[in-house]
N, C-alpha and C positions, 0 to 999 in steps of 0.2 A: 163434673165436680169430683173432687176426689172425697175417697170414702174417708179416708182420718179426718176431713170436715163435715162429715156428719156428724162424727160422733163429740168435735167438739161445737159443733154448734145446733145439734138439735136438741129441740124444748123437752121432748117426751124419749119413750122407746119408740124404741120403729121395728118393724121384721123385714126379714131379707129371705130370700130364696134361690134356691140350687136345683137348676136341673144339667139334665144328663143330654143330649147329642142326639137326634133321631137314629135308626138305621139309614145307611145309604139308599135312597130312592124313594124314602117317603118326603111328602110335602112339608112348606114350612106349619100348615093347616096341625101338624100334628101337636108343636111346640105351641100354636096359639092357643088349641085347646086345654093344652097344662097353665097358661098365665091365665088366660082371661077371666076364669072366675076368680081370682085372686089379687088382680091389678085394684081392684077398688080399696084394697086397706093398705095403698100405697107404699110397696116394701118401695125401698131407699136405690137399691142392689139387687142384681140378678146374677150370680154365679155360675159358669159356665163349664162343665168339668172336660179333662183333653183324655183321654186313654190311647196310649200305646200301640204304635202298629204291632201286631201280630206278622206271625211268617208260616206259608207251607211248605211242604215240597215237591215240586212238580218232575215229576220221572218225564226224560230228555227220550227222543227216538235213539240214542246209540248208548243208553241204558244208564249213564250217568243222572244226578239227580240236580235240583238247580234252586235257588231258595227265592222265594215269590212274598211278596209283601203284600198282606192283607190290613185292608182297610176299609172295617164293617159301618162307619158312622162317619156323620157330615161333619166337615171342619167346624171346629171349636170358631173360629173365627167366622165364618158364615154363618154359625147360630147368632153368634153377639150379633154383626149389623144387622141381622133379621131384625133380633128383638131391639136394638138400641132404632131402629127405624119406625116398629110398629107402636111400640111403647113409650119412646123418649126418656128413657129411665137408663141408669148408669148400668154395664153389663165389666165383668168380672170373669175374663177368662182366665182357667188354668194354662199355667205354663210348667211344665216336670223337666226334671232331670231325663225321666229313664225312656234312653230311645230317641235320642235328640244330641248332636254333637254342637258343641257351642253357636256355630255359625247358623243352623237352624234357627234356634231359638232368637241370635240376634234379628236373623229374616223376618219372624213374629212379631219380634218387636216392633221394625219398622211397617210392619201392615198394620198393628196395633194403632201405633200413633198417626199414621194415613187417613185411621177412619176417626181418630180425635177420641180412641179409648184411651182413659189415664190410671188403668187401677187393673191389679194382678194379682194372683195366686200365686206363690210361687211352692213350688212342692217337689219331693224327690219322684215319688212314682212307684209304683208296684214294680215288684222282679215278673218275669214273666214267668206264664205257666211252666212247672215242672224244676223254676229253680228254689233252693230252699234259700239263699242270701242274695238280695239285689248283687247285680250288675252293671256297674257303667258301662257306656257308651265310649267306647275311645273315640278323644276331642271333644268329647261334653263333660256333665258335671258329677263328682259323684256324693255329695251332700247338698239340701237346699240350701244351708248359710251360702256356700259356695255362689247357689244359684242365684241368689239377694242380691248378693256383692257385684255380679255381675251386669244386673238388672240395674242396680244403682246405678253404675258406672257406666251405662246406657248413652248412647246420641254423645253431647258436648261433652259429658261428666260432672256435670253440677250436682246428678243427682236428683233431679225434680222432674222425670219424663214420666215415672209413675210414681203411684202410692201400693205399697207392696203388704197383700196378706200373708201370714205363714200357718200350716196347721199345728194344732197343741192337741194331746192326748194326755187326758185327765186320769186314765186308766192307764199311761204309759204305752210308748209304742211295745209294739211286739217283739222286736229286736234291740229292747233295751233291755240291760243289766236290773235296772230299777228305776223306778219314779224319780227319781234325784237326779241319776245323771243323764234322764232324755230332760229335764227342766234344762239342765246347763246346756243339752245340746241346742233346745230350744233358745236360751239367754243367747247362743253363739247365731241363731238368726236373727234375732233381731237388733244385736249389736254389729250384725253387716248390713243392718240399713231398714229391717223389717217395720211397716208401720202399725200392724194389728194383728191378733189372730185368732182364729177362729177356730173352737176344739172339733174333733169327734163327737159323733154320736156318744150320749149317755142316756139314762134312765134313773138315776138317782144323784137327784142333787148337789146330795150332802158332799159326793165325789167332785162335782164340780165347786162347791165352797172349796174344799178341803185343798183340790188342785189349785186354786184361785191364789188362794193363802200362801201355799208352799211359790208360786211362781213369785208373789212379791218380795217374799220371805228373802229372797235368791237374785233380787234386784230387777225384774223386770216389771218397767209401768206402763206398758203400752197395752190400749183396750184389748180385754178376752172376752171374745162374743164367747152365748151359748151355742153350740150345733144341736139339732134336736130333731129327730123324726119320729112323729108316732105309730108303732109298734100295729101291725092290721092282719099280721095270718099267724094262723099257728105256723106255717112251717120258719116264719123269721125269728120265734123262740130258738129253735135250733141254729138256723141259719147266722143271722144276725152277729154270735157269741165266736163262731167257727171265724165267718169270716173278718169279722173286725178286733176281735180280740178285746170286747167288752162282756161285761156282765149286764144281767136283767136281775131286776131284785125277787127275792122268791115272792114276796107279797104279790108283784103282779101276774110271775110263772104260776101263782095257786088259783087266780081269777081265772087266768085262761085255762086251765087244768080245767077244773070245775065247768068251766063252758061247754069243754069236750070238743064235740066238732062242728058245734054249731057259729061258722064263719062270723053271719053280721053279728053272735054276740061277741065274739072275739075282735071284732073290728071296733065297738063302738067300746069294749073294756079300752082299747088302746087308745083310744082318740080321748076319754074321759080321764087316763093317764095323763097323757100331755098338756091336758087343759090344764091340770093340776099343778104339772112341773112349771108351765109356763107363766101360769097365776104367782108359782112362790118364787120363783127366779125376776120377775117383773119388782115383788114385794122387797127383793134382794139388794134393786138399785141396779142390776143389766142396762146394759146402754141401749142393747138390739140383742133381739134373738134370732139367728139362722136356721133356718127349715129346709132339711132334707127332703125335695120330695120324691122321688125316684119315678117322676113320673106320673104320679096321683097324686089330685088335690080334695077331693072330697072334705079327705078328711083334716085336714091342714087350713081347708076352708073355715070347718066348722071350728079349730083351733083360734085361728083369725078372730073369726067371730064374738067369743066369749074372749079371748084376749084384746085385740085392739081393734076392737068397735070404737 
């Protein structure tokens, strides 16, 4: 089923879920461990995210150097059947721009639809380490509108091979000028065909209202889920703000301040956080909320729990 039919035809919210790719050579045992406490509050959607080969350099015997393609995680695609085989539930693989020349990506495609997935991510991609502005790929893409347009026009060209997400940043990407013109760059995906999208992480709602607002403000009406991860070590107060280019509101940086270094209190501030956000963005009228989990569910469980018991 495709995910735009969920959200016009289910009665309630529903939650969805995002993980990450094992390392190369561990078992699928590692990814059941991340679903199975949480397959019971039946998320809709499983998000599958794709990362970027990486490169070394291998020093040659006649002293020349030679560039090796590292490839630290299981295919994005070997996750999905996994779990679309153990679970029966719609899986949501990322498809990027960066690191991928078109012909690639249309290969995807058709292993995509091989295994009868109908629903995508589409997304440009991180630059790789050490560059300060993405890079295309010569023969790939180098905006996601770009990448939509071409997903649409997939297989015959009718346009109906997938149902396509795009990412929104309520805090504005990092490499925009302002909140205004990533909305339009955003309006420019999903007038190449986009059917939904799903923000970044946040921490304060009000951001995500206020982002809500300015998207329709600007003509776009296709569902914006919440993204949402609950907040569990001191070091992703730091972390967290460097690498995504969001805020944390000081209210909750002062709970964890006050906790010091005491972990589980720091964990269970963050998870009593979210309960929160999720309880008032439920109240808000959200269609579905998306959960980050980077691999732990603990605490996403116990989010579940007080949310959609």
């Amino acid at each position: 089923m495709k995910i735009s039919q969920y959200f016009k035809t289910s009665s309630k919210p529903f939650p969805s879920l995002e993980i990450v790719p094992p390392l190369s050579g561990v078992t699928r045992e590692s990814i059941n461990s991340v679903l199975d406490p949480l397959m019971e509050f039946s998320p809709k959607y499983i998000n599958v995210t794709t990362h970027r080969d990486e490169f070394t350099y291998e020093r040659l015997p006649e002293g020349t150097f030679a560039r090796k393609v590292v490839r630290s995680r299981v295919s994005t695609v070997a996750v999905c059947a996994s779990i679309q085989e153990r679970y029966k539930v719609e899986v949501v693989p990322h498809i990027i721009c960066a690191g991928n020349e078109a012909y690639e990506i249309e290969s995807t495609l058709y292993d995509l639809k091989y295994l009868g997935i109908r629903n995508v991510m589409a997304l440009r991609g991180d630059s790789l380490v050490g560059e300060k502005r993405f890079t295309p790929t010569p023969g790939g893409y180098t905006y996601a509108s770009e990448l939509v347009r071409a997903i649409r026009s997939f297989g015959n060209g009718d346009g109906e091979d997938f149902c396509i997400g795009v990412g929104g940043y309520p805090e504005k990407h990092f490499e925009a000028a302002n909140l205004e013109d990533d909305i339009l760059h955003m309006k420019a995906k999903v007038e190449s065909g986009a059917d939904y999208i799903i923000t970044q992480m946040f921490f304060d709602n009000k951001v995500f209202y206020d982002f809500v607002a300015k998207c329709r403000a600007a003509g776009i009406t296709v569902p914006i889920i919440p993204g949402i991860k609950p907040l569990s070590t001191l070091r992703q107060v730091r972390f967290l703000p460097e690498s995504f280019s969001i805020d944390i509101p000081r209210e909750l940086t002062s709970q964890i301040e006050e906790a010091k270094e005491d972990k589980q209190a720091i964990y269970e501030i963050g998870t009593l956080w979210c309960i929160a956000q999720c309880k008032d963005l439920l109240s808000h009228g959200v269609p579905a909320i998306h959960f980050y989990t980077m691999s732990r569910t603990d605490n996403i469980r116990k989010v579940l729990e007080e949310c959609f018991r």
